[in-house]
N, CA, C and O atoms as a GROMACS GRO file, in nm:
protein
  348
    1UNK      N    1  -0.037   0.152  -0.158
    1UNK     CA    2  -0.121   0.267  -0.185
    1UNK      C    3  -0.096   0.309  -0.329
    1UNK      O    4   0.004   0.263  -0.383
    2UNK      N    5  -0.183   0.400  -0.404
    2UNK     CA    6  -0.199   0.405  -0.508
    2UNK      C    7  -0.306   0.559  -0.545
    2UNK      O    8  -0.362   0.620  -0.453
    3UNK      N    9  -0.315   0.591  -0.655
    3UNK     CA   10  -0.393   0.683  -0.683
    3UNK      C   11  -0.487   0.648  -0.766
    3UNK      O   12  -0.606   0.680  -0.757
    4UNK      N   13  -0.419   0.557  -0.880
    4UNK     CA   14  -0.533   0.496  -0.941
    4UNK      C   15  -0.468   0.315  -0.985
    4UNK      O   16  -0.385   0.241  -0.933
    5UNK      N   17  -0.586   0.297  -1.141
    5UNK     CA   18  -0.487   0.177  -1.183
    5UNK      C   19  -0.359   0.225  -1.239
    5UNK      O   20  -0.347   0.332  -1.299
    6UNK      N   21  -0.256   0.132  -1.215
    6UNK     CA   22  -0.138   0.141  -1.298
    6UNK      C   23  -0.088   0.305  -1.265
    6UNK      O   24  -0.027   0.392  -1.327
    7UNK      N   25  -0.125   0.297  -1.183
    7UNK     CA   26  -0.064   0.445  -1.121
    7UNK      C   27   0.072   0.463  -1.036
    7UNK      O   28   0.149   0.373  -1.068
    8UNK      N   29   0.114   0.528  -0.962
    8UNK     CA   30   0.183   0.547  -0.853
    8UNK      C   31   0.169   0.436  -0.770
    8UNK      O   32   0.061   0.387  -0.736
    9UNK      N   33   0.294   0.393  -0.735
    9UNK     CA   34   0.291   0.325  -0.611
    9UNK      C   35   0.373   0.328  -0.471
    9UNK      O   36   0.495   0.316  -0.458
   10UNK      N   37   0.287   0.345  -0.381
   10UNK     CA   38   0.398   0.342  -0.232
   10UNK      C   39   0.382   0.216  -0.132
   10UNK      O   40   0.276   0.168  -0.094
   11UNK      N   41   0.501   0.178  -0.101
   11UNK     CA   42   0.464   0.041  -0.012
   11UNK      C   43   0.509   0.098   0.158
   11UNK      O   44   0.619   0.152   0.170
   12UNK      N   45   0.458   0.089   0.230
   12UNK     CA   46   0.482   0.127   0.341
   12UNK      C   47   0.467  -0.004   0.440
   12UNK      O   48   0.464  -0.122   0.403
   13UNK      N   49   0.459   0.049   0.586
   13UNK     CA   50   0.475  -0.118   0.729
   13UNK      C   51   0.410  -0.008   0.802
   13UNK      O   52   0.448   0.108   0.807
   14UNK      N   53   0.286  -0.071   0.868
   14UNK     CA   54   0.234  -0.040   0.988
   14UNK      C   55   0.199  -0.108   1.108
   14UNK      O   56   0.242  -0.223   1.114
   15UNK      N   57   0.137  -0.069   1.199
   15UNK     CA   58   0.096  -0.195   1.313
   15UNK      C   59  -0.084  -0.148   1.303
   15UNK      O   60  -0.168  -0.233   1.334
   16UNK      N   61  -0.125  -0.020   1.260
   16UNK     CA   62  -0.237   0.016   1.274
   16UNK      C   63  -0.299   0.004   1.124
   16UNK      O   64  -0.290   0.116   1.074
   17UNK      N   65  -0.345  -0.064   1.056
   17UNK     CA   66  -0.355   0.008   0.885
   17UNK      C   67  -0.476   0.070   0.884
   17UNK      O   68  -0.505   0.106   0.770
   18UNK      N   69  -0.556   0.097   0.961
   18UNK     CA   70  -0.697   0.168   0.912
   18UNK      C   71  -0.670   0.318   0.979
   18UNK      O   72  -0.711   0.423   0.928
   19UNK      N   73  -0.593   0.309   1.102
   19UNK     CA   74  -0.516   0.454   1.132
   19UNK      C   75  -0.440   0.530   0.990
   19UNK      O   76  -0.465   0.637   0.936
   20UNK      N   77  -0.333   0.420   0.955
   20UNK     CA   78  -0.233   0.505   0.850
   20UNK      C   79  -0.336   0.538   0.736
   20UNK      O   80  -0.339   0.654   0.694
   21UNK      N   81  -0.428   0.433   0.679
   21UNK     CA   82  -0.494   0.489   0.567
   21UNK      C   83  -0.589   0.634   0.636
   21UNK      O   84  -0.586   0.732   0.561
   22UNK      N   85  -0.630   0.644   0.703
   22UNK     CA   86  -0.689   0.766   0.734
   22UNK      C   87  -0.577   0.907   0.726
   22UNK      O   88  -0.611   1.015   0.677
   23UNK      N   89  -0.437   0.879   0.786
   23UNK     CA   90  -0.340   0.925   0.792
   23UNK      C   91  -0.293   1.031   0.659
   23UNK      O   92  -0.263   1.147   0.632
   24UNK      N   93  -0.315   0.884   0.596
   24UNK     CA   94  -0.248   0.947   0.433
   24UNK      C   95  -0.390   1.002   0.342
   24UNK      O   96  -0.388   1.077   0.244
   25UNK      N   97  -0.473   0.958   0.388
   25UNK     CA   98  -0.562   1.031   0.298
   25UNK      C   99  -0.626   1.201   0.356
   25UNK      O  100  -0.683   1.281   0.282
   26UNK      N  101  -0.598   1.219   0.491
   26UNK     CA  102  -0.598   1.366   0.550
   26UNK      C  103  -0.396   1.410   0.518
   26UNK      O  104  -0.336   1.503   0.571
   27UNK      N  105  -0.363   1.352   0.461
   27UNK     CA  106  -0.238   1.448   0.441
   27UNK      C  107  -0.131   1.416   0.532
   27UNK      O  108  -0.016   1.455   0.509
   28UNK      N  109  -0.158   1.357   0.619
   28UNK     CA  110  -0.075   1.346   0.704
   28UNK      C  111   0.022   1.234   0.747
   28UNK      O  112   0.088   1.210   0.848
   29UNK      N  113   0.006   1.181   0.636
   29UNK     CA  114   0.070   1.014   0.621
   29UNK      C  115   0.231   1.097   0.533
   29UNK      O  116   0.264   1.215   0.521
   30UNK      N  117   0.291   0.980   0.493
   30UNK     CA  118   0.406   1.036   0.418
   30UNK      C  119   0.404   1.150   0.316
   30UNK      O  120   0.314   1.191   0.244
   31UNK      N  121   0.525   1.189   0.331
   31UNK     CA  122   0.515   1.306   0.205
   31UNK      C  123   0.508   1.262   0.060
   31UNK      O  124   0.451   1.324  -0.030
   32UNK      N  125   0.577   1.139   0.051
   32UNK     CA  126   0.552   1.097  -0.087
   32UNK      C  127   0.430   1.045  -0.134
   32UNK      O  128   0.400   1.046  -0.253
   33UNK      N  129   0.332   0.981  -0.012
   33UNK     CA  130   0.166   0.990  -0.070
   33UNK      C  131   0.090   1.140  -0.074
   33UNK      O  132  -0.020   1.134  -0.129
   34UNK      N  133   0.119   1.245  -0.036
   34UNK     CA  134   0.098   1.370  -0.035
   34UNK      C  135   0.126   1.432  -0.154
   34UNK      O  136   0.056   1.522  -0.201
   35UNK      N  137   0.216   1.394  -0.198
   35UNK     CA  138   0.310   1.472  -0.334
   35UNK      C  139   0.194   1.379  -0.446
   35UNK      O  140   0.134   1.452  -0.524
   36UNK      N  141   0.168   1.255  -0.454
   36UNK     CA  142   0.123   1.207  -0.540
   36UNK      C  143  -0.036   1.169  -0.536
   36UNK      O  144  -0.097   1.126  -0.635
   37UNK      N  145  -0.090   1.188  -0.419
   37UNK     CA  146  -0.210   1.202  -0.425
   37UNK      C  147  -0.265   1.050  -0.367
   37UNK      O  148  -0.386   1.028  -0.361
   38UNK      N  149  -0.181   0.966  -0.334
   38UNK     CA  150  -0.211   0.814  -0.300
   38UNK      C  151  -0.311   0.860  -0.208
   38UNK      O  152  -0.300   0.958  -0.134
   39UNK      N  153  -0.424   0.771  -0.218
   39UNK     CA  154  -0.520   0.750  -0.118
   39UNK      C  155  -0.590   0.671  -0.106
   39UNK      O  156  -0.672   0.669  -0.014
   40UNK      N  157  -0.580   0.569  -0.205
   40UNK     CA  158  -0.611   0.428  -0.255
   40UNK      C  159  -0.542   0.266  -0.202
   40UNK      O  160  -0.446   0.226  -0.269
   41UNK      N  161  -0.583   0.195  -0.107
   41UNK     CA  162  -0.560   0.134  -0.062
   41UNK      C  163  -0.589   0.020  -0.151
   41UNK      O  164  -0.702  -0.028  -0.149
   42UNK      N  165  -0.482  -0.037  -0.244
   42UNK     CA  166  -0.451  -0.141  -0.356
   42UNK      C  167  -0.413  -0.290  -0.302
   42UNK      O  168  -0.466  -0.388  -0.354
   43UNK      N  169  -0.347  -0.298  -0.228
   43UNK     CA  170  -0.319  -0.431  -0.151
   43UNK      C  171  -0.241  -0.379  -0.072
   43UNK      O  172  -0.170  -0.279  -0.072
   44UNK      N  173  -0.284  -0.530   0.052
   44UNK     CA  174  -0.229  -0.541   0.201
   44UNK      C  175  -0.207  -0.682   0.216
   44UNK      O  176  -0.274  -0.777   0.174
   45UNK      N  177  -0.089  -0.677   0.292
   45UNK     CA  178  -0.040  -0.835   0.386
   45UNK      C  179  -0.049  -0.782   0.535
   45UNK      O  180  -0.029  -0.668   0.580
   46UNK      N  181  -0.095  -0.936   0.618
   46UNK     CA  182  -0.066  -0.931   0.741
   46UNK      C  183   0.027  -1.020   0.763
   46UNK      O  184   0.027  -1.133   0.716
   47UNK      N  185   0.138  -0.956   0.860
   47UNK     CA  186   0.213  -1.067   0.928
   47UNK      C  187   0.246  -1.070   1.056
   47UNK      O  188   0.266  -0.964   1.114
   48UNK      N  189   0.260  -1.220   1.137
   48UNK     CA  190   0.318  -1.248   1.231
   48UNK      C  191   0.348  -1.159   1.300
   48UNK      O  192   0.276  -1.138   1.398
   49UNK      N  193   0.479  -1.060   1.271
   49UNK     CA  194   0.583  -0.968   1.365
   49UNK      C  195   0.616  -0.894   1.271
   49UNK      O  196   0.637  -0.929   1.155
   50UNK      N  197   0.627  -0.733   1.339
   50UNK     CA  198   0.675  -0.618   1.278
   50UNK      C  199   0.820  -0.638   1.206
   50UNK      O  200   0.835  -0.567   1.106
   51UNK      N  201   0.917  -0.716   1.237
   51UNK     CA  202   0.985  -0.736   1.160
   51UNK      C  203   1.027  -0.815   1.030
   51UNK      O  204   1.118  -0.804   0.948
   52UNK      N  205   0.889  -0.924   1.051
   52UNK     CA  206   0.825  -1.012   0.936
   52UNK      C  207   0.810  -0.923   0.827
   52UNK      O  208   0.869  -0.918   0.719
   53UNK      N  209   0.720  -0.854   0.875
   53UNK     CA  210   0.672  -0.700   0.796
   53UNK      C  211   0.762  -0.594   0.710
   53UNK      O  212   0.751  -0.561   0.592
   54UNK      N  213   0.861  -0.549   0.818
   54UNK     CA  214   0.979  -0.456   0.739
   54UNK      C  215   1.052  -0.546   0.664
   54UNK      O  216   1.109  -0.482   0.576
   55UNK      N  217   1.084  -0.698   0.653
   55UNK     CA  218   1.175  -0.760   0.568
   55UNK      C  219   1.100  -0.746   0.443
   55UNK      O  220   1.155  -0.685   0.352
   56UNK      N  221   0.940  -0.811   0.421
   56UNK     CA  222   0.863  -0.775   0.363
   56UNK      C  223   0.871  -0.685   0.246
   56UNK      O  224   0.908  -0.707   0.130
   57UNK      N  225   0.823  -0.566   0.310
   57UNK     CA  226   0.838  -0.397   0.287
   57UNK      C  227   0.984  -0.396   0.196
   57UNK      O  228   0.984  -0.373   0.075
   58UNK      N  229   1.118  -0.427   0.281
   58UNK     CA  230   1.233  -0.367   0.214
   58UNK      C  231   1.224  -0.492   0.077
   58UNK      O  232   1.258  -0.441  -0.030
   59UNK      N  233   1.199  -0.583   0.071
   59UNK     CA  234   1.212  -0.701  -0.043
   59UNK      C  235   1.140  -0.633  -0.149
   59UNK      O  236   1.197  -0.596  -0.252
   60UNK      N  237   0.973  -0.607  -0.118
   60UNK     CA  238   0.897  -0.555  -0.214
   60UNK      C  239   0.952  -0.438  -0.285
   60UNK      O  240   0.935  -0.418  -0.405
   61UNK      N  241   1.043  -0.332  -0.175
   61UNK     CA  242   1.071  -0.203  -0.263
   61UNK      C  243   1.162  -0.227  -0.368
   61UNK      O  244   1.188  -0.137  -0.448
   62UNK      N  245   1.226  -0.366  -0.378
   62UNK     CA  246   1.324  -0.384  -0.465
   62UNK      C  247   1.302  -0.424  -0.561
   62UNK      O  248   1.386  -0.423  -0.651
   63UNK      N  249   1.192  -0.469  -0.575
   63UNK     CA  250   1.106  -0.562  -0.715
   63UNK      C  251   1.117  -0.444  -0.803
   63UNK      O  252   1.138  -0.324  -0.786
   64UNK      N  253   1.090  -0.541  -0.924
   64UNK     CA  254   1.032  -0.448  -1.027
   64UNK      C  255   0.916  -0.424  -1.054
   64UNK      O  256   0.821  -0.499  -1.035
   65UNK      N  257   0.913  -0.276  -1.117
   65UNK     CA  258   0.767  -0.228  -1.120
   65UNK      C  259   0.673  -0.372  -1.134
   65UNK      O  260   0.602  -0.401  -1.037
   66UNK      N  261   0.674  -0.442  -1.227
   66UNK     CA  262   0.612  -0.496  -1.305
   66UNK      C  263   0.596  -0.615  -1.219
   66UNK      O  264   0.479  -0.652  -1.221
   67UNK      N  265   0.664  -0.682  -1.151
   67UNK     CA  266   0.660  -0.777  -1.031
   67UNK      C  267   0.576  -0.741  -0.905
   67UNK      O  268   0.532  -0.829  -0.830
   68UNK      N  269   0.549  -0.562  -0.878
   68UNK     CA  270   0.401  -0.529  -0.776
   68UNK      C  271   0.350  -0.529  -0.822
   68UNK      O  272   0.264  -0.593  -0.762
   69UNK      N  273   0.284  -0.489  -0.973
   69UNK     CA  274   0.157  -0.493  -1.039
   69UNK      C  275   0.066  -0.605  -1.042
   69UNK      O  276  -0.049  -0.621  -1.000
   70UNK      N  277   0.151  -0.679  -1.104
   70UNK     CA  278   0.196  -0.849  -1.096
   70UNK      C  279   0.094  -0.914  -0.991
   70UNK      O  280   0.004  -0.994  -1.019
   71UNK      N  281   0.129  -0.862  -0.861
   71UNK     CA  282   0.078  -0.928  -0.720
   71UNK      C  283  -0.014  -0.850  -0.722
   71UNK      O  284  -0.120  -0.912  -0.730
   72UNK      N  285  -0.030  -0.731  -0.719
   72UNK     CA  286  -0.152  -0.632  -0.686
   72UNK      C  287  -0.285  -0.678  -0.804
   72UNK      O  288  -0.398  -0.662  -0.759
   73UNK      N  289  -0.277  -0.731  -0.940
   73UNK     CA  290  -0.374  -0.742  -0.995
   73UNK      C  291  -0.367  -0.905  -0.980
   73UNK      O  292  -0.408  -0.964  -1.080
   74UNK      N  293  -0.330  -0.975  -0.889
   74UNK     CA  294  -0.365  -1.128  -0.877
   74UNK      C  295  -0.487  -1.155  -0.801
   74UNK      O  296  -0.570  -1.245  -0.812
   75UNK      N  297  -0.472  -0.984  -0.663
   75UNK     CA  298  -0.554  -1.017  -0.577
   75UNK      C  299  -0.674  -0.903  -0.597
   75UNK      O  300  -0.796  -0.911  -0.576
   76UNK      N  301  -0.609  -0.818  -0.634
   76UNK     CA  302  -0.714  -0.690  -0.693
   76UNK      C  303  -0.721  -0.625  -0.833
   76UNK      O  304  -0.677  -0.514  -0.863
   77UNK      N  305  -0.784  -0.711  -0.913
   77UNK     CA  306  -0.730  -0.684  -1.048
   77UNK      C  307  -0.815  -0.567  -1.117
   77UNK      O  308  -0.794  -0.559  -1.238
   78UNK      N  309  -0.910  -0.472  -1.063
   78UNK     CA  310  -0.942  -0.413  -1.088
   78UNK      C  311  -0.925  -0.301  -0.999
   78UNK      O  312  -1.012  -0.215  -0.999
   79UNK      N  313  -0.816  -0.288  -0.914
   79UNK     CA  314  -0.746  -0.167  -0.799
   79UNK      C  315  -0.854  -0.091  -0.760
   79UNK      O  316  -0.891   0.025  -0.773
   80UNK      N  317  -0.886  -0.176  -0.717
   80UNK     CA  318  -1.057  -0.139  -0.618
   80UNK      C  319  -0.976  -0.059  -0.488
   80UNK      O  320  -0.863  -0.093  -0.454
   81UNK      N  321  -1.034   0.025  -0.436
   81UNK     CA  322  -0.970   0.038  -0.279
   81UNK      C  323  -1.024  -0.040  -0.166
   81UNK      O  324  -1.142  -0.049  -0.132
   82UNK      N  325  -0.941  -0.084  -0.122
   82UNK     CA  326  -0.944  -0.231  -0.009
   82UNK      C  327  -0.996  -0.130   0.126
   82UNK      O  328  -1.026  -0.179   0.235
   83UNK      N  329  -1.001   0.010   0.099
   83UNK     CA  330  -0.975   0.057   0.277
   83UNK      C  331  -1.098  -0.016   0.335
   83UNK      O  332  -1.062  -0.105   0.413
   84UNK      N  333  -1.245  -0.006   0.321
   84UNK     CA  334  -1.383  -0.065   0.362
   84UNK      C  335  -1.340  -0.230   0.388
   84UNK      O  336  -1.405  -0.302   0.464
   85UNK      N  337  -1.250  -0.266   0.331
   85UNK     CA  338  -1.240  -0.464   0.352
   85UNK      C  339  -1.132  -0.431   0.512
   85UNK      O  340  -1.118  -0.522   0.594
   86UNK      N  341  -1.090  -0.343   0.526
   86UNK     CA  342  -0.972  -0.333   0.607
   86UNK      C  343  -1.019  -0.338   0.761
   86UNK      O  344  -0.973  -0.412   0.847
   87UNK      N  345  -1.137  -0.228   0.776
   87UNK     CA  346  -1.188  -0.184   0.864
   87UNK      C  347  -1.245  -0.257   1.012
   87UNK      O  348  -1.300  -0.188   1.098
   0.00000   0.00000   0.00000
């Protein structure tokens, strides 16, 4: 998630993603997309198993900035919001 390009970024794990993006864009998703205004759905992976997922999640939070951007403009290089592809 994201607010704009080259903006803020939050990486989160769900089982529902068109629930959570609705979630966070009424406010009610994390506090740290709340605080920053994320409501922009920048890139998504699907995997296998929820724990596929959180290994995922914890790997990505460790990257450097510049290593999500990296991936996020390989597949969305103009940080379009994906929520409508999601649906």
């Amino acid at each position: 998630m994201s607010n704009r390009k080259d903006g803020v970024l939050y990486i989160g794990v769900t089982a529902d993603l068109s629930r959570r993006i609705v979630q966070h864009r009424e406010g009610k998703g994390s506090a740290f997309c709340r605080r920053y205004g994320l409501t922009r759905l920048v890139y998504a992976e699907e995997h296998d198993s929820i724990e596929d997922a959180i290994a995922r999640e914890k790997a990505m939070k460790a990257w450097k900035r510049a290593w999500k951007i990296e991936l996020i403009e390989g597949a969305n290089p103009e940080w379009d919001d994906l929520f409508s592809v999601v649906l």
